[in-house]
KETOR-598976 format. One record per residue (C-alpha): residue number from 0; x, y, z. Coordinates in nm, 3 decimals. Layout:
N
+------+---------+---------+---------+
! vomi !    east !   north !      up !
+------+---------+---------+---------+
!  NUM !       X !       Y !       Z !
...
+------+---------+---------+---------+
***
This chain:
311
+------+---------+---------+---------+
! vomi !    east !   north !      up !
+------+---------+---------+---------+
!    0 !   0.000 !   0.000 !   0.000 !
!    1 !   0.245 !   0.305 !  -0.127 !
!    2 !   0.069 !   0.682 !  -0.056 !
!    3 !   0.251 !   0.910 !  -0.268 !
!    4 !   0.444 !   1.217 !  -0.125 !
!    5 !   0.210 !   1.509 !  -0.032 !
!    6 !   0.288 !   1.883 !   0.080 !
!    7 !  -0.047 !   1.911 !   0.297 !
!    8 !  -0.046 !   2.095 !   0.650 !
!    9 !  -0.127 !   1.835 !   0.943 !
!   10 !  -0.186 !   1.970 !   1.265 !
!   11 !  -0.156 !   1.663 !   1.521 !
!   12 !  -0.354 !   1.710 !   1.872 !
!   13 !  -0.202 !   1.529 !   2.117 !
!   14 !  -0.195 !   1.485 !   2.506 !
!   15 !  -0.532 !   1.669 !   2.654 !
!   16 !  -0.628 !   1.604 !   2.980 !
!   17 !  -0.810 !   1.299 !   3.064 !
!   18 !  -0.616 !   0.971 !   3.227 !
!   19 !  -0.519 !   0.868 !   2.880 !
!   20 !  -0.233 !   1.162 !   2.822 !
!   21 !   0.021 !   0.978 !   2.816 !
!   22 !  -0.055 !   0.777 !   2.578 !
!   23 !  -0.190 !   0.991 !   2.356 !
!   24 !   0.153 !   1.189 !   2.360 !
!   25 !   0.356 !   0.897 !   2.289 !
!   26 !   0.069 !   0.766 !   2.022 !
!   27 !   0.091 !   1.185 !   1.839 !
!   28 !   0.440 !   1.218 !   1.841 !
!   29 !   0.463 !   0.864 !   1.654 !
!   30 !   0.204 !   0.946 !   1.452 !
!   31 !   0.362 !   1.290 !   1.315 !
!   32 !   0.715 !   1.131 !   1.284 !
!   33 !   0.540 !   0.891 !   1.006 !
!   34 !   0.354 !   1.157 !   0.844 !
!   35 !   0.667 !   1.386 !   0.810 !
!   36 !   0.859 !   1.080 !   0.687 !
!   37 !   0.549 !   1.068 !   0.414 !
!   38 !   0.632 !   1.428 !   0.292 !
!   39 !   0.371 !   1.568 !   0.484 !
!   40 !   0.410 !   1.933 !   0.683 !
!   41 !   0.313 !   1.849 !   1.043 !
!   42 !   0.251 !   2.046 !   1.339 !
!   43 !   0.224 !   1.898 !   1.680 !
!   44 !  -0.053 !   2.049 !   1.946 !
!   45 !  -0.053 !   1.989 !   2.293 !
!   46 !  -0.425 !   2.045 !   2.382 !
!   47 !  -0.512 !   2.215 !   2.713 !
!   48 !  -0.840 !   2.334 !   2.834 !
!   49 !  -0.772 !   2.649 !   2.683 !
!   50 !  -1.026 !   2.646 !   2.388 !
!   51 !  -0.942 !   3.005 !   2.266 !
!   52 !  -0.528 !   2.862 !   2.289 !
!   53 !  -0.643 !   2.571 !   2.036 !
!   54 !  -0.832 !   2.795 !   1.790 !
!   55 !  -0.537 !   3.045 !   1.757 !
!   56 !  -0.342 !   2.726 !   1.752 !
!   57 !  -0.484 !   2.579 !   1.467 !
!   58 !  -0.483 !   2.983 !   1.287 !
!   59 !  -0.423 !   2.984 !   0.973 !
!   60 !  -0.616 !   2.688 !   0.950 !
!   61 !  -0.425 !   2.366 !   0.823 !
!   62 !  -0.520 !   2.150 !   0.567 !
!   63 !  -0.603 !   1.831 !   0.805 !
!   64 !  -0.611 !   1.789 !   1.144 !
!   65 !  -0.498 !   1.437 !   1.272 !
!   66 !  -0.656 !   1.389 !   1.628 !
!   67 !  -0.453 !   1.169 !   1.844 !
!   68 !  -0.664 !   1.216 !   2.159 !
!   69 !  -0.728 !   0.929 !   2.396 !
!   70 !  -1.021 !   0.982 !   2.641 !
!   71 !  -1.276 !   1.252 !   2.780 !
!   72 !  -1.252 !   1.570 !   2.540 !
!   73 !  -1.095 !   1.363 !   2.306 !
!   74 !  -1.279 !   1.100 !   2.229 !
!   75 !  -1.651 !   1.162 !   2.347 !
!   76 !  -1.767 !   1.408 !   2.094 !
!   77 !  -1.589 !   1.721 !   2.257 !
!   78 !  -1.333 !   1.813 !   2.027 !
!   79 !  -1.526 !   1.686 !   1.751 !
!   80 !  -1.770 !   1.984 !   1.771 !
!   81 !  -1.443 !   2.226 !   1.802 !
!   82 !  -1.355 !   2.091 !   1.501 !
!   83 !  -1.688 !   2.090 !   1.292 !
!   84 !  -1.706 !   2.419 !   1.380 !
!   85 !  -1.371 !   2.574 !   1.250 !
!   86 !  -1.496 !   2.313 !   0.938 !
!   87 !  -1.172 !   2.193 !   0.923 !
!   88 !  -1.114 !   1.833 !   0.820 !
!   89 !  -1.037 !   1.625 !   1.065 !
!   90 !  -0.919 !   1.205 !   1.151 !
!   91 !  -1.175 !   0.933 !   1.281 !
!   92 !  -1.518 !   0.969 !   1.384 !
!   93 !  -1.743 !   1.247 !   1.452 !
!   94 !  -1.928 !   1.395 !   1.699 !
!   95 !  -2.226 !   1.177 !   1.751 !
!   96 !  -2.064 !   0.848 !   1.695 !
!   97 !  -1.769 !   0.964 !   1.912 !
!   98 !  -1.994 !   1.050 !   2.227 !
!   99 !  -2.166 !   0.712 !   2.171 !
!  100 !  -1.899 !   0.475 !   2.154 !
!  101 !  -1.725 !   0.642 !   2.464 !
!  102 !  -2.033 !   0.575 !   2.645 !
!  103 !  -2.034 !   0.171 !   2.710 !
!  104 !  -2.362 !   0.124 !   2.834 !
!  105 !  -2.514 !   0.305 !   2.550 !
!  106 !  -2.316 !   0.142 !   2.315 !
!  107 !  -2.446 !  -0.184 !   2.426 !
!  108 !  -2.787 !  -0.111 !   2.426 !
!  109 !  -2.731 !   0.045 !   2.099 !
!  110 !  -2.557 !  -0.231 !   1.945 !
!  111 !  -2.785 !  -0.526 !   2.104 !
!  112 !  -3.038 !  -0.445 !   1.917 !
!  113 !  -2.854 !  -0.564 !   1.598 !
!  114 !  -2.796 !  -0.897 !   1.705 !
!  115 !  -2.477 !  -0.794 !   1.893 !
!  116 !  -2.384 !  -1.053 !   2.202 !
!  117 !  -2.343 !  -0.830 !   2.517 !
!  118 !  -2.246 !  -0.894 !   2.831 !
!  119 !  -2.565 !  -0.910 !   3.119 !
!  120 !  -2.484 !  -0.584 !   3.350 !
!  121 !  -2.670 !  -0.284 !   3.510 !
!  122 !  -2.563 !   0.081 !   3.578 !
!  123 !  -2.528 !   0.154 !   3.904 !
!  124 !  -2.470 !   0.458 !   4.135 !
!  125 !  -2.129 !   0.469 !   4.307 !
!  126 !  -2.318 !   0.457 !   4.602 !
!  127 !  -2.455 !   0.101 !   4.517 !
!  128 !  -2.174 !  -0.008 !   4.472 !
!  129 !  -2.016 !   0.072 !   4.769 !
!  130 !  -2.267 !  -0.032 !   4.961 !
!  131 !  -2.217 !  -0.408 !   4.867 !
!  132 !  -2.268 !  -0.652 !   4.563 !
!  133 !  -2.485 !  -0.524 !   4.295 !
!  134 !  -2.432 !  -0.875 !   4.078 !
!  135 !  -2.347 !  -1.231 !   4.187 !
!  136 !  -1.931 !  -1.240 !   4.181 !
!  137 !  -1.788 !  -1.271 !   3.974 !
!  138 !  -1.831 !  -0.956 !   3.786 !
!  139 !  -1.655 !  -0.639 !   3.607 !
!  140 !  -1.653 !  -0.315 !   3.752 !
!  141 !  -1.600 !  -0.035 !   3.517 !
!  142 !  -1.629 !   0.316 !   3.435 !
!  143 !  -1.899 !   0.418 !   3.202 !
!  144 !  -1.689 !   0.665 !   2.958 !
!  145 !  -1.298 !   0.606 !   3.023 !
!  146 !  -1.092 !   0.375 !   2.757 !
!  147 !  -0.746 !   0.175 !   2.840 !
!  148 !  -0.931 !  -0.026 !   3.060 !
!  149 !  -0.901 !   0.293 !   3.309 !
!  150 !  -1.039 !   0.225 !   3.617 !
!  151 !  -1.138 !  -0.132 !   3.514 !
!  152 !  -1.185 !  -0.380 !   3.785 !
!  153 !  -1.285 !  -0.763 !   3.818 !
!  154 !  -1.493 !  -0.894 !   4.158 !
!  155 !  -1.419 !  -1.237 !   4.231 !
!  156 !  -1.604 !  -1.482 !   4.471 !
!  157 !  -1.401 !  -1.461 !   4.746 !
!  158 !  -1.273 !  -1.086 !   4.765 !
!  159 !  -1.230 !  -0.840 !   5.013 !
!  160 !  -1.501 !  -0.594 !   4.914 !
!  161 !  -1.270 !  -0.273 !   4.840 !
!  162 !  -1.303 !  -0.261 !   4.492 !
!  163 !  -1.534 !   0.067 !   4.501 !
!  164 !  -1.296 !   0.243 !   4.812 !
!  165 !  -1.425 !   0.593 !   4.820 !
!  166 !  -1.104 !   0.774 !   4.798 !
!  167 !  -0.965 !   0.554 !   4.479 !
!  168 !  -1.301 !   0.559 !   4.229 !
!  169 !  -1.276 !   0.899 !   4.040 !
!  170 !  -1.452 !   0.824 !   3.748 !
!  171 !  -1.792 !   0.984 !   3.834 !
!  172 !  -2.111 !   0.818 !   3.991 !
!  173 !  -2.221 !   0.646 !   3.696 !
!  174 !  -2.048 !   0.295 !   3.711 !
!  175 !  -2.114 !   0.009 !   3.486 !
!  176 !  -2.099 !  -0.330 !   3.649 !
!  177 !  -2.082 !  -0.646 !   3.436 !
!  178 !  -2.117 !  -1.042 !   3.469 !
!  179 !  -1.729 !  -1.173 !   3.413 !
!  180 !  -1.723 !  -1.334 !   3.118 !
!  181 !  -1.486 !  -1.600 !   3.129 !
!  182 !  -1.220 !  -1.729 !   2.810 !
!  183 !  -0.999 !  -1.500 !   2.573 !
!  184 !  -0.944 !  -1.161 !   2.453 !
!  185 !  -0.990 !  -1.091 !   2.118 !
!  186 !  -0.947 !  -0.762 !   1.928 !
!  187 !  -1.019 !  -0.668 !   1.582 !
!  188 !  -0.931 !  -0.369 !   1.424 !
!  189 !  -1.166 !  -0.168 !   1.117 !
!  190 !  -1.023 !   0.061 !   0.870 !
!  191 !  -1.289 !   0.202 !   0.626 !
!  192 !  -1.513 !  -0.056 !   0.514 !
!  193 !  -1.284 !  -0.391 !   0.611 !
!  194 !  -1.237 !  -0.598 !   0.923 !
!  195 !  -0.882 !  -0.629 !   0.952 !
!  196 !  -0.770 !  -0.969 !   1.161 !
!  197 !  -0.817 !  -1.133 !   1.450 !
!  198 !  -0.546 !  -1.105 !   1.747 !
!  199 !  -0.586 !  -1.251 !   2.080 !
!  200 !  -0.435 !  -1.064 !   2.362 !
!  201 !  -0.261 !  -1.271 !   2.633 !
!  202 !  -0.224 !  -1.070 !   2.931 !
!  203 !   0.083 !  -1.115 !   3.196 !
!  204 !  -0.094 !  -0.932 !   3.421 !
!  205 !  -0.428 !  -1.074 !   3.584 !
!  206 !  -0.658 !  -0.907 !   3.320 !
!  207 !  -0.585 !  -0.704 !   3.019 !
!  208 !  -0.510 !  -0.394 !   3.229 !
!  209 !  -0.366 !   0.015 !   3.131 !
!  210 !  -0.003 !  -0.156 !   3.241 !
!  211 !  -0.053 !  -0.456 !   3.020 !
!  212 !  -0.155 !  -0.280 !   2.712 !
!  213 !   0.103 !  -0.025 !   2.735 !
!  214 !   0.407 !  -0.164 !   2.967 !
!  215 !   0.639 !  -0.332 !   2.717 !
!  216 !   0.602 !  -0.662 !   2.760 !
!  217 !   0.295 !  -0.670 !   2.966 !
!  218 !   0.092 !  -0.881 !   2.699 !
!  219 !   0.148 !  -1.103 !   2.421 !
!  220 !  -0.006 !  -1.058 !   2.110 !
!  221 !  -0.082 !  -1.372 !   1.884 !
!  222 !  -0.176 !  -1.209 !   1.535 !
!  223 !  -0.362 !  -1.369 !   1.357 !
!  224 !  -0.518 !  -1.503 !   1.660 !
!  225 !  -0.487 !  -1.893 !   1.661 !
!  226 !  -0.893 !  -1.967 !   1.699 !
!  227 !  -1.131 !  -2.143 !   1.474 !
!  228 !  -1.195 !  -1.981 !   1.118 !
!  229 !  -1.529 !  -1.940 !   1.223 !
!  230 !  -1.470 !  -1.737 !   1.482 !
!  231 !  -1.271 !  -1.518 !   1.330 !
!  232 !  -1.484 !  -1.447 !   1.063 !
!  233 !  -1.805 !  -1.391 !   1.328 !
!  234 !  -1.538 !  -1.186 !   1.535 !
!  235 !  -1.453 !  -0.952 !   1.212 !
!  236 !  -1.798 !  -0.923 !   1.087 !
!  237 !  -1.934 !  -0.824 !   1.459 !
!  238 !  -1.676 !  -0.542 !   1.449 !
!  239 !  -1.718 !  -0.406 !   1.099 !
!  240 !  -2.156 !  -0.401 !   1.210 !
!  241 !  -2.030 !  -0.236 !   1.525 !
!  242 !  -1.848 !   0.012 !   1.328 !
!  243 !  -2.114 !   0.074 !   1.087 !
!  244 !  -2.371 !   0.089 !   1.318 !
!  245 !  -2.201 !   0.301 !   1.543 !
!  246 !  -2.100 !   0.533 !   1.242 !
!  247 !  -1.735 !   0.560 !   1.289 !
!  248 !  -1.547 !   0.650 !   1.024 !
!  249 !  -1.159 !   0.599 !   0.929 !
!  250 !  -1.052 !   0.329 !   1.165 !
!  251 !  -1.203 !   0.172 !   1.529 !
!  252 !  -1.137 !  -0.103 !   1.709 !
!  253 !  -1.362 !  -0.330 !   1.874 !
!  254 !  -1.278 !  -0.582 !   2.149 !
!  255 !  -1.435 !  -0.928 !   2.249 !
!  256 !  -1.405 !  -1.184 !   2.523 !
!  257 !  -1.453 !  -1.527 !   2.346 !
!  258 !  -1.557 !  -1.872 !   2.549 !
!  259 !  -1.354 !  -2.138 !   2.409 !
!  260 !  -1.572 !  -2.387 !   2.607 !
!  261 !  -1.893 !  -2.276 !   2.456 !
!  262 !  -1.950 !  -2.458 !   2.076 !
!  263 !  -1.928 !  -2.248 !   1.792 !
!  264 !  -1.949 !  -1.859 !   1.790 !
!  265 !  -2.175 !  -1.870 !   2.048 !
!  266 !  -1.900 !  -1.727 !   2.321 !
!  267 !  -1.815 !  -1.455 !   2.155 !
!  268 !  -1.933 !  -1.126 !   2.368 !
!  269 !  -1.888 !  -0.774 !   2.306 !
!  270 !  -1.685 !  -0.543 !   2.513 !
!  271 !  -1.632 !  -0.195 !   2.309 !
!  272 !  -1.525 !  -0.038 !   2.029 !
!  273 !  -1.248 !   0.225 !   2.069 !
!  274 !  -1.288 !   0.478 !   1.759 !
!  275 !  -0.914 !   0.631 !   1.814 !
!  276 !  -0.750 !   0.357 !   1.857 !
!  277 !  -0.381 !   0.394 !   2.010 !
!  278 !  -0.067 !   0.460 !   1.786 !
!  279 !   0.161 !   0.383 !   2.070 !
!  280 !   0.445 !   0.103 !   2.004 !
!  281 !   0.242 !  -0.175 !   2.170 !
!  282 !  -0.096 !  -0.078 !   1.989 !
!  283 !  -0.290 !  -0.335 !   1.819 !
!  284 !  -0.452 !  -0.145 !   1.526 !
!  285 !  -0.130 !  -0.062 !   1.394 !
!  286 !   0.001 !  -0.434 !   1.455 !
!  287 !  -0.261 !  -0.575 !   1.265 !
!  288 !  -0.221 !  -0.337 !   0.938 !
!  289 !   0.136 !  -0.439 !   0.940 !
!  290 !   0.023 !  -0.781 !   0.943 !
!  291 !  -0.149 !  -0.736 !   0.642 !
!  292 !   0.123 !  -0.541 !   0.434 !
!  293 !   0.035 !  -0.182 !   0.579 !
!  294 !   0.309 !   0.007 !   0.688 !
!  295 !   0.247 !   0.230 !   1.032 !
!  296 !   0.366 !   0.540 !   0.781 !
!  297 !   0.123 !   0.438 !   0.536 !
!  298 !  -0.153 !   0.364 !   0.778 !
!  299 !  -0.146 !   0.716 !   0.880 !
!  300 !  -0.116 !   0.842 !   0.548 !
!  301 !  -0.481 !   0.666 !   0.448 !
!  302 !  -0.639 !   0.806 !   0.778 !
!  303 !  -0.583 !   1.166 !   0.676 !
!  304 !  -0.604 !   1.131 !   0.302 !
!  305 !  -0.995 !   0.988 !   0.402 !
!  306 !  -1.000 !   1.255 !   0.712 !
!  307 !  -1.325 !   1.501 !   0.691 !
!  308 !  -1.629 !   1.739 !   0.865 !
!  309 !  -1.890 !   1.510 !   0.921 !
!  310 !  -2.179 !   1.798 !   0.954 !
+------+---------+---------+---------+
***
């Protein structure tokens, strides 16, 4: 996949404020080292919560904007309307399916009423959950609209209780609490209008946590993921409906737990789908392009040559 040299302006956005800077820093800085290796002029921008800083930032306006935010305002719709509003093109999904995906519980009710296989949870109030089980153990604790597995917890039978502790739970008082669903993480990554591959993630940690998806070494990734064909084509399809549904645009990536004891396709179970998926040297989305002949530098390439307002 070659993308010929091009003189366009690329302003990055990187960093932001939500638990998820640091990755996006080391995902942006990647990210405009391959573009300027492509012939593109890039620009990084560190964004703050200074909204008039960004506009006179990004003045004159550049030709694309690449947005390499992970997390709240970068993810969830908010920089998306900053964006549609200068009318500047811009990387990845929009505003509405932005502010969707980031919120999981929407998501799944969204999404389950195509035929996707989600997990059996309820919302519940920080409060609730404090105050003692809110599902038969074991379950998944999680916050509502953070990515990285931020904040991400798993309640076994026999725990101490102190997986809500008052002082450690900063993630708001909306919490999303999920039956554990045993077996195997899968991950498959979109880019336009294909399902790329299957890889299964095999965590050294106790679950696929922030330090094993970014420490290096803290997972193994087996890509193509050694499961049944038939699997792997239900696993790709489910991702390419979620990202269709969902009405991403450019790349996502959408993540499964799979029951290998359960026959068939039948233990495959949603978890999310990530529409800025991370550039970082342990990401998957980038893994699995280069599995398939796409260079990182090219990969970034196609996302701002198809990069657009979505108003």
């Amino acid at each position: 996949m070659g993308t010929e040299i091009r003189s366009k302006h690329v302003a990055v956005l990187l960093g932001g404020w939500s638990a998820e800077r640091e990755v996006s820093l080391v995902s942006g800085s990647r990210i405009a080292e391959a573009l300027e290796s492509k012939g593109y002029k890039v620009t990084c921008i560190d964004v703050q919560r200074d909204l008039a800083g960004l506009i006179a930032a990004l003045t004159p306006h550049p030709d694309v904007i690449f947005n390499a935010l992970h997390g709240k305002g970068g993810e969830d719709g908010l920089i998306q309307g900053v964006l549609e509003y200068l009318g500047v093109p811009y990387t990845h999904s929009g505003v509405m399916a932005s502010a969707v995906a980031m919120d999981k519980a929407l998501t799944k009710r969204i999404l389950s009423t195509v035929g996707m296989p989600v997990a059996d949870g309820v919302i519940a109030t920080k409060e609730q959950v404090l105050a003692g089980h809110v599902l038969p153990p074991p379950y998944v604790v999680k916050p509502v609209d953070e990515g990285s597995s931020v904040g991400v917890r798993i309640v076994r039978e026999n725990d101490n209780f102190t997986v809500l502790e008052e002082d450690s739970w900063v993630y708001g008082r909306r919490v999303l609490v999920e039956k554990f669903i045993p077996g195997r993480e899968l991950t498959v990554g979109v880019m336009g209008d294909r399902a790329l591959t299957v890889t299964e993630i095999v965590p050294k940690t106790a679950f696929y946590d922030y330090e094993a998806k970014y420490a290096d070494g803290g997972s193994v990734h087996v890509c193509p993921a050694d499961i049944p064909a038939d699997v792997a084509e239900e696993a790709k399809r489910l991702a390419l409906l979620a990202h269709q549904v969902l009405g991403c645009s450019g790349v996502s990536r959408t993540d499964f737990r799979w029951d290998d004891a359960r026959p068939g396709t039948s233990g495959l179970c949603f978890l999310e789908t990530n529409t800025q998926p991370g550039f970082t040297p342990t990401s998957l989305l980038p893994e699995q392009a280069a599995s398939l002949g796409i260079s990182y530098a090219d990969l970034c390439a196609w996302i701002v040559e198809h990069a657009r307002c979505h108003a």
